[in-house]
TIDO-5042 format. One line per field, with one value per residue (C-alpha): x, y, z; chain; residue number from 1. Coordinates in steps of 0.02 Angstrom, whole numbers, plus 50000, padded with zeros to 5 digits. Layout:
N
east	X|...
north	Y|...
up	Z|...
mol	A|...
seq	NUM|...
//
This chain:
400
east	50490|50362|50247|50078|49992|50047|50062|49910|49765|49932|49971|49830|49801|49956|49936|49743|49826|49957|49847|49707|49840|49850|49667|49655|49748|49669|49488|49507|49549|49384|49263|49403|49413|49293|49353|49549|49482|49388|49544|49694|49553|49598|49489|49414|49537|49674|49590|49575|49748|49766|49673|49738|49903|49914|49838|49952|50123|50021|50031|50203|50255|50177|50303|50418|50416|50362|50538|50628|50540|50567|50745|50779|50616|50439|50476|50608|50523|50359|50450|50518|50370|50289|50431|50398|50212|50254|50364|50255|50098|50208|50197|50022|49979|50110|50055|50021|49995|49910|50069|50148|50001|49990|50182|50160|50002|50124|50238|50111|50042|50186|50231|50067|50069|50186|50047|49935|50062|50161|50004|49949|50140|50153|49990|50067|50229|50130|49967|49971|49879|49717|49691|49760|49568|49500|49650|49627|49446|49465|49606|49538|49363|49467|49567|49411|49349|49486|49452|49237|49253|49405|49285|49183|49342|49394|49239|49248|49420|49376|49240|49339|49502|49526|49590|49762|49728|49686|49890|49916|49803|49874|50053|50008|49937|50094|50196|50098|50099|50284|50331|50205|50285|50455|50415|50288|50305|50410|50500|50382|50514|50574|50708|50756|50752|50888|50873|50959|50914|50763|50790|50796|50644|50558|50591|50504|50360|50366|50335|50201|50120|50148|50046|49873|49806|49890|49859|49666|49638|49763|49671|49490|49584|49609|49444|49345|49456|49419|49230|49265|49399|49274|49146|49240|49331|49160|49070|49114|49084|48919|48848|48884|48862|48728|48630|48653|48720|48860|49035|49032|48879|48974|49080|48914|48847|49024|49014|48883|48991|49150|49005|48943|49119|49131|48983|49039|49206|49117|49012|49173|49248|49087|49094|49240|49274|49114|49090|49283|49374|49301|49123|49126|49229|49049|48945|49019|49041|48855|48795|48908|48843|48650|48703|48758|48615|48473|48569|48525|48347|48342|48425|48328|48168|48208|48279|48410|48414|48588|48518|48455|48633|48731|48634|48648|48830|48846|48758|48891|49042|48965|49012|49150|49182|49151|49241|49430|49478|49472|49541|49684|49720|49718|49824|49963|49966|50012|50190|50204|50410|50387|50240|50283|50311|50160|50068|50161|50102|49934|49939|50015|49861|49742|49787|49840|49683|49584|49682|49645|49453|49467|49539|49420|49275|49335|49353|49184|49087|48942|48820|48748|48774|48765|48947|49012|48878|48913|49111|49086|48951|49103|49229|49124|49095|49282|49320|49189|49300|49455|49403|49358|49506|49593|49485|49495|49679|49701|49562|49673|49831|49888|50022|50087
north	49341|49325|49177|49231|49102|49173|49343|49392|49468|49574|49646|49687|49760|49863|49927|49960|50088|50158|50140|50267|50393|50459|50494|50548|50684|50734|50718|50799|50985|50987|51063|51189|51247|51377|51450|51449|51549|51695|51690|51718|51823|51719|51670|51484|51430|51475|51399|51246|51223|51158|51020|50999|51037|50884|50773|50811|50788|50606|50592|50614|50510|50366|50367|50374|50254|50106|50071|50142|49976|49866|49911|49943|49858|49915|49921|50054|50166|50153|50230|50379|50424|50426|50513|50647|50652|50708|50852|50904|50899|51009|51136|51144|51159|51323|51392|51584|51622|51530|51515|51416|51286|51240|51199|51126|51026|50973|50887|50814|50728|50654|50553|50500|50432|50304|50202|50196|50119|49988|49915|49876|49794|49716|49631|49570|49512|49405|49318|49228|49299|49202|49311|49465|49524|49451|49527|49679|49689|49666|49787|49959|49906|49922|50063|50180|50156|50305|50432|50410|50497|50605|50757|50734|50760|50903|50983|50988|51022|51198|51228|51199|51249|51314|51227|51212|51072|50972|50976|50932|50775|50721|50746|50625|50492|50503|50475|50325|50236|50269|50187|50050|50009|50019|49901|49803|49786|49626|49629|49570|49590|49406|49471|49652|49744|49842|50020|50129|50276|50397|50332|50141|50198|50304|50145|50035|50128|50156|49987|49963|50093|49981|49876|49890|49788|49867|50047|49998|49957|50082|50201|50117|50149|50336|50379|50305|50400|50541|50538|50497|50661|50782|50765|50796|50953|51037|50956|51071|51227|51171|51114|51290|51401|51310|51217|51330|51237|51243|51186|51049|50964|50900|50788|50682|50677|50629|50477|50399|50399|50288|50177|50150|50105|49993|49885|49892|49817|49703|49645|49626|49528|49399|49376|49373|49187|49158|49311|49382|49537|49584|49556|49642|49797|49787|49789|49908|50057|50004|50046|50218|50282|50220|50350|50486|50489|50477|50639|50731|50688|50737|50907|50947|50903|51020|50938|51045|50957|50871|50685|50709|50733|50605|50467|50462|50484|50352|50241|50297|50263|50059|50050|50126|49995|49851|49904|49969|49837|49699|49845|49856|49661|49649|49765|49744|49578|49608|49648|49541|49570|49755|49754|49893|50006|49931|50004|50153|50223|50175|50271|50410|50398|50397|50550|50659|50648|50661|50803|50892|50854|50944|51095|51091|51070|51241|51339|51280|51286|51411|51408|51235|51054|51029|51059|50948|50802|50832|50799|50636|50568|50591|50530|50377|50323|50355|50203|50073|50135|50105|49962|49886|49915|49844|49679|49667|49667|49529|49419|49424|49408|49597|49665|49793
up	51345|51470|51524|51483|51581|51730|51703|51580|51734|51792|51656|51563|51718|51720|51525|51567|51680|51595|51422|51526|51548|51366|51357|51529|51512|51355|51429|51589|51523|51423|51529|51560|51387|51392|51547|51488|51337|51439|51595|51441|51350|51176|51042|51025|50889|51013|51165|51064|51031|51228|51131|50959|50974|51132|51004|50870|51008|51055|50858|50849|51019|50944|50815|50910|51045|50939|50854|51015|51094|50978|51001|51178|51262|51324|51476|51508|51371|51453|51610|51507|51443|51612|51673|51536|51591|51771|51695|51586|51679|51825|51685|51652|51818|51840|51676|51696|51493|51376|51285|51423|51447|51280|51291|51459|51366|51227|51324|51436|51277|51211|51390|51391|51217|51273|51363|51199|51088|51183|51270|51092|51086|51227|51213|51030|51112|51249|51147|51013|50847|50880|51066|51024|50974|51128|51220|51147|51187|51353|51374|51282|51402|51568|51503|51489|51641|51733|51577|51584|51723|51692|51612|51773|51887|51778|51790|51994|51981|51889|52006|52164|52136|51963|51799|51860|51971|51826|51789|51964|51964|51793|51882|52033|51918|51808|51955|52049|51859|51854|52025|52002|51817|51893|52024|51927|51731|51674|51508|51365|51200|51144|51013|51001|50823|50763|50772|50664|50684|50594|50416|50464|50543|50406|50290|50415|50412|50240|50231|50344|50243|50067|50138|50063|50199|50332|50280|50254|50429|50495|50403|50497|50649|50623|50537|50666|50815|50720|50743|50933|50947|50842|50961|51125|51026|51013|51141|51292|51201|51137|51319|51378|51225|51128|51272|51405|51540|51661|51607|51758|51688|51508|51617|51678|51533|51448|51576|51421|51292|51370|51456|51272|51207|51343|51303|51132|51190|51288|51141|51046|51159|51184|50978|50960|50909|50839|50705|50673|50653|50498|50510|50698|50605|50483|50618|50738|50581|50536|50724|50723|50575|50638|50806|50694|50584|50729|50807|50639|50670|50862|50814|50650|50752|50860|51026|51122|51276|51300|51311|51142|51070|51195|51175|50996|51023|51147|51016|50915|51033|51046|50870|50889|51039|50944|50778|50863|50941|50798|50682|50777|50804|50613|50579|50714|50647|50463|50529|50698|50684|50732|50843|50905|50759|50689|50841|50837|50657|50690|50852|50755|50608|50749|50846|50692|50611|50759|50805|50620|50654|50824|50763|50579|50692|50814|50630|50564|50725|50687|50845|50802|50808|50636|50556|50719|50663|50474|50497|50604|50472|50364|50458|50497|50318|50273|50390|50311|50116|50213|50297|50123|50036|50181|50170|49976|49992|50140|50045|49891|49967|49901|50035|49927
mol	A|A|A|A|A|A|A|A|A|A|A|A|A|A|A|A|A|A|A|A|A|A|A|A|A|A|A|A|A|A|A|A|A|A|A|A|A|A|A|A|A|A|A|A|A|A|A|A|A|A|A|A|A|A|A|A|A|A|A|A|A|A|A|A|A|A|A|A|A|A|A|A|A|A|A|A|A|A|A|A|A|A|A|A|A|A|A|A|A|A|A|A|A|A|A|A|A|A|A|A|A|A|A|A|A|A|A|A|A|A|A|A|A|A|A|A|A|A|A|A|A|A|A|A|A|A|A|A|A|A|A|A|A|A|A|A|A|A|A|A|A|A|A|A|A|A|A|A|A|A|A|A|A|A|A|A|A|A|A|A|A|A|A|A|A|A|A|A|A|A|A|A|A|A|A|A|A|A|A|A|A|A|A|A|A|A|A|A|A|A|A|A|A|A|A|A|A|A|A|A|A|A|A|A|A|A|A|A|A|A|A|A|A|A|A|A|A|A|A|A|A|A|A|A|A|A|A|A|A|A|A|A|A|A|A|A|A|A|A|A|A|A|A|A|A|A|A|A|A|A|A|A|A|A|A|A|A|A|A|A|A|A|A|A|A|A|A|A|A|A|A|A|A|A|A|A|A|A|A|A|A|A|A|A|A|A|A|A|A|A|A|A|A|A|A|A|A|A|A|A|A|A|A|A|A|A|A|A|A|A|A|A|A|A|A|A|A|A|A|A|A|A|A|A|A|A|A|A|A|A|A|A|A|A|A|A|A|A|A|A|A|A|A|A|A|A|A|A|A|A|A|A|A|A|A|A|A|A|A|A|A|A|A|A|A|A|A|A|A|A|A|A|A|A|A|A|A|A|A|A|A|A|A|A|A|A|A|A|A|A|A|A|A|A|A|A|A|A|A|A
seq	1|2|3|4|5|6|7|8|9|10|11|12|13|14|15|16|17|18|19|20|21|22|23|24|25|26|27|28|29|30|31|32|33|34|35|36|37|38|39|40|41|42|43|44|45|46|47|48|49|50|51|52|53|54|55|56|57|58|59|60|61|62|63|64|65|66|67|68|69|70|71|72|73|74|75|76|77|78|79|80|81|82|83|84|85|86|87|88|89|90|91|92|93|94|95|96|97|98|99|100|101|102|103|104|105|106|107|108|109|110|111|112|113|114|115|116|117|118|119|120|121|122|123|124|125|126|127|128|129|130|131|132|133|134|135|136|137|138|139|140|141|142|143|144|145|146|147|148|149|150|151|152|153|154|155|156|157|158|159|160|161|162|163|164|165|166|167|168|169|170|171|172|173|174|175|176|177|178|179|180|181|182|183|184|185|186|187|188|189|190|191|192|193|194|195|196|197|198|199|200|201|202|203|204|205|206|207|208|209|210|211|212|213|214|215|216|217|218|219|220|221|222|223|224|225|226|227|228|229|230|231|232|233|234|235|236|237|238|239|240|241|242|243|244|245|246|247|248|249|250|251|252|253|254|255|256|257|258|259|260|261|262|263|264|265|266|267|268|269|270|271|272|273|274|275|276|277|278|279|280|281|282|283|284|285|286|287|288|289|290|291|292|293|294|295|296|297|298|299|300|301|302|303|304|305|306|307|308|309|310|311|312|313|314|315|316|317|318|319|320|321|322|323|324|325|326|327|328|329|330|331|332|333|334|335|336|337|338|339|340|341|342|343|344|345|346|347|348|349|350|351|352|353|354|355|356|357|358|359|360|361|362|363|364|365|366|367|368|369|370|371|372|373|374|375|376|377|378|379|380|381|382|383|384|385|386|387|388|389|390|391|392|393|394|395|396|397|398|399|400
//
């Protein structure tokens, strides 16, 4: 196990990084998403499964790599995944049918998912249960920094040279984070868990899910994701269809929303010690559900200018900022033994749900804001009932 005394700037450093990879390649393909659709000459629901169907292999590489690091370490699993990445991301950017970028997408998403869950982990393995919030905080606020502006780059990328560069950029970044983890990345497991293949690790997550605690902020995790992943699923298509403007411009204005989870984080991190987890996780879902509503009353009263639906979002995203974080420290540490499994399902919850939302919100989309704004009002008051069973049950002791 490593010294986190001396190694804690480095490596946050490192899993900032390889954490920004995941969602990078998600992000950066947006602003594409209406031109894929009219160069393949496929419907929106088909176009949007570059999206959905990436979310839903993150989904399933989360479950994955958590137990296969538990087992065999973070560190050599990190560098498969990455090593996936590249391949993958070589695929999108040779696609010539839609058929074979969505596959190319696919396995793109599932390299990339490696970063998400074993930060989480490794950040377990190396504080103790008192920083992991702080930790936490400070990690997901460096880690959005590469995909604010990932849209942005996309956006020039299609203008420039096309959406297939946006593989080729994702391929370049999986290979510099591949060398630099190789080189880089010290061990962080203390005591390897026994893997036993898919049913030892079925009954491991089986129970992590028995917990009522657990599953309530797991469950806070996903919901709140889910208002973050709704949004970006519709948001390209409603900049150009709805508001009228070119498919470069969503990236800037995208720029608000990972600047307002960012001072969320930030926020987190400065209360920390003096308010705790749970009344930050109040706080943050309060502030979300404050953004949605005020976008209601900008659209009903007529706004259509793009400020007047990303600020409210970005209002949105600081809750979002402040309430993740200290979610996810509270429920990794119901089950500190498997950190990494325990990371793993949540990571799964998140990204399967959001990925659902994203391809609900392409079926109901109807020319408007509204059934996009309706689903995340939803979404976001799912997480405060989850987050309160979750709190009944650690307040009375209630693990299963």
């Amino acid at each position: 196990m490593t010294d986190r005394n001396t190694l804690s700037k480095r490596l946050i450093l490192l899993l900032a990084a390889t954490s920004a990879l995941g969602p990078t390649a998600t992000q950066i393909l947006l602003p594409a998403v209406p031109a894929i659709r009219q160069d393949f000459a496929v419907s929106g629901d088909i176009a949007q499964l570059t999206l959905s169907l990436s979310m839903g292999s993150i989904a399933l590489g989360t479950l994955a790599y958590g137990p296969l690091s538990d087992r065999f370490g973070r560190r050599p699993i990190i560098m498969i995944g990455l090593l996936i990445t590249f391949l993958g991301s070589l695929l999108c950017a040779l696609a010539a049918s839609i058929e074979v970028l969505i596959i190319g997408r696919v396995i793109q998403a599932f390299g990339a998912a490696v970063g998400l869950v074993l930060a989480r982990a490794i950040v377990r393995d190396v504080y103790g249960p008192g920083e992991v919030a702080r930790v936490m905080s400070t990690l997901v606020m460096a880690m959005v920094v590469i995909p604010m502006v990932s849209p942005a780059v996309g956006g020039e990328l299609l203008v420039n040279f096309g959406w297939q560069a946006t593989g080729t950029a994702i391929a370049v970044f999986s290979l510099a984070m591949l060398l630099l983890i190789g080189f880089s990345l010290p061990e962080t497991l203390g005591q390897a868990v026994p893997f036993d293949g898919v049913g030892s690790m079925l009954r491991t997550f089986g129970t992590l899910l028995a917990s009522r605690a657990f599953s309530g902020y797991a469950f806070t995790i996903a919901f709140v994701s889910m208002v973050f992943f709704s949004f970006i699923s519709a948001g390209p298509e409603i900049v150009v269809s709805v508001l009228q403007r070119p498919a470069n411009e969503y990236g800037y204005y995208f720029m608000m929303l990972p600047c307002g989870f960012v001072m969320g984080s930030f926020i987190s991190r400065q209360f920390s010690r003096s308010l705790g987890p749970n009344r930050l996780i109040v706080i943050g879902i309060a502030v979300a559900i404050a953004g949605i509503c005020l976008a209601f009353a900008l659209q009903f009263g007529g706004l259509r200018h793009p400020m007047a639906l990303f600020l409210p979002v970005a209002l949105t995203l600081i809750g979002n900022g402040v309430t993740l974080p200290n979610a996810q420290a509270v429920a990794i540490n119901q089950f500190p033994h498997v950190a990494g499994s325990a990371s793993g399902l949540t990571g799964f919850m998140q990204m399967m749900l959001s990925a659902l939302a994203a391809q609900l919100v392409a079926a109901v989309y109807n020319g408007t804001t509204y059934p996009l704004l309706v689903i995340m009002l939803i979404a976001a008051l799912l997480s405060l009932l989850s987050f309160r069973y979750g709190q009944r049950h650690i307040a009375t002791g209630q693990a299963a």
